[in-house]
C-alpha positions in Angstrom: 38.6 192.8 76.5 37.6 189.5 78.7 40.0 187.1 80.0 39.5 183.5 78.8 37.6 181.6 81.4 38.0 178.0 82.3 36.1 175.9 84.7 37.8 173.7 87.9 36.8 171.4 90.5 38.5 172.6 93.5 37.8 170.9 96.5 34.4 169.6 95.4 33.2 173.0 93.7 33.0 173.8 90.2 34.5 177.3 89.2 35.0 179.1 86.7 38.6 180.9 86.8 40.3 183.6 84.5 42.8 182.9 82.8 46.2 185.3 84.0 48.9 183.8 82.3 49.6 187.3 80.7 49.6 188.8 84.4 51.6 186.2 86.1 55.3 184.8 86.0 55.5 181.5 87.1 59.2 180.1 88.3 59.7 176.9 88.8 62.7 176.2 91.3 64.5 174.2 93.8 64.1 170.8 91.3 64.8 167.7 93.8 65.0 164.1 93.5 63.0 162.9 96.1 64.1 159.4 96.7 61.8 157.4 98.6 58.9 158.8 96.2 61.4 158.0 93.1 60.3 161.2 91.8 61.2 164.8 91.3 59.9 167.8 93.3 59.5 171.3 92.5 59.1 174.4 94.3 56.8 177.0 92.1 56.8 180.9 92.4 53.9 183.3 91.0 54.7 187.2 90.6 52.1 189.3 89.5 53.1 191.4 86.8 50.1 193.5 86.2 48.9 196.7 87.7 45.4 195.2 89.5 45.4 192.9 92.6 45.1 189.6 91.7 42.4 187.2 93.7 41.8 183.4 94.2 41.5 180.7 93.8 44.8 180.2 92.2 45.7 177.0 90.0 48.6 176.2 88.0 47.5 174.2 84.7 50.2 171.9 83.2 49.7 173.2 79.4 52.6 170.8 77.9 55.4 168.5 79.0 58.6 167.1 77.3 60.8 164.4 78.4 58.7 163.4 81.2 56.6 160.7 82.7 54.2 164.3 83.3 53.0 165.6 86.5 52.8 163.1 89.6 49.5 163.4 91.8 47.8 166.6 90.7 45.2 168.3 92.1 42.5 167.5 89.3 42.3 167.5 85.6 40.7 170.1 83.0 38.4 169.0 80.4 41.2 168.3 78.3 42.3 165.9 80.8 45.7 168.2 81.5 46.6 168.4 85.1 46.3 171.3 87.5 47.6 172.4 90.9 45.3 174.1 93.5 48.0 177.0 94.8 45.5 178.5 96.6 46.3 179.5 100.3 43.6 177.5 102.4 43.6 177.8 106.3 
C-alpha cells in the first residue's frame, strides 16, 4: 500500500513528500514563554517507529490547533493553507 503524498515548497522547490505520520512520534517539549517575542516556544522531537530508515526532507504539518492564536512564523503553508515546519537538517 502507498503512503499519501503531499506536495511542499521548501526552500524554493516543489516536492512531493510521504506522508509518515504512522512511522513517526512526534513530542513536543520544553514549552517556553519567550518574552521579548511575546510568544511561546517549543522544542519538537521525531522517533521513528518503523522498521525502514526514514529519509528527507522532513516537515512537520500543523494539522489542527485549539486555544491558540496558531503557529507563529512557519516555514510555508500547504494547499489547505495549514502551516508547516521545514525540520530538515541543512548544512
Amino acid at each position: 500500500m502507498l503512503a499519501q503524498q503531499k506536495t511542499f515548497v521548501l526552500r524554493g522547490a516543489s516536492l512531493s513528500l510521504e506522508d509518515a505520520t504512522t512511522d513517526v512520534g512526534v513530542f513536543f517539549s520544553s514549552m517556553r514563554f519567550n518574552r521579548a517575542s511575546n510568544v511561546c516556544n517549543f522544542e519538537v522531537g521525531l522517533t521513528n517507529h518503523s522498521a525502514r530508515g526514514l529519509s528527507g526532507p522532513v516537515v512537520l504539518l500543523v494539522d489542527s490547533f485549539t486555544r491558540t492564536t496558531g503557529p507563529l512564523q512557519p516555514d510555508g503553508l500547504d494547499q489547505s493553507s495549514k502551516a508547516f515546519y521545514d525540520l530538515s537538517i541543512t548544512s
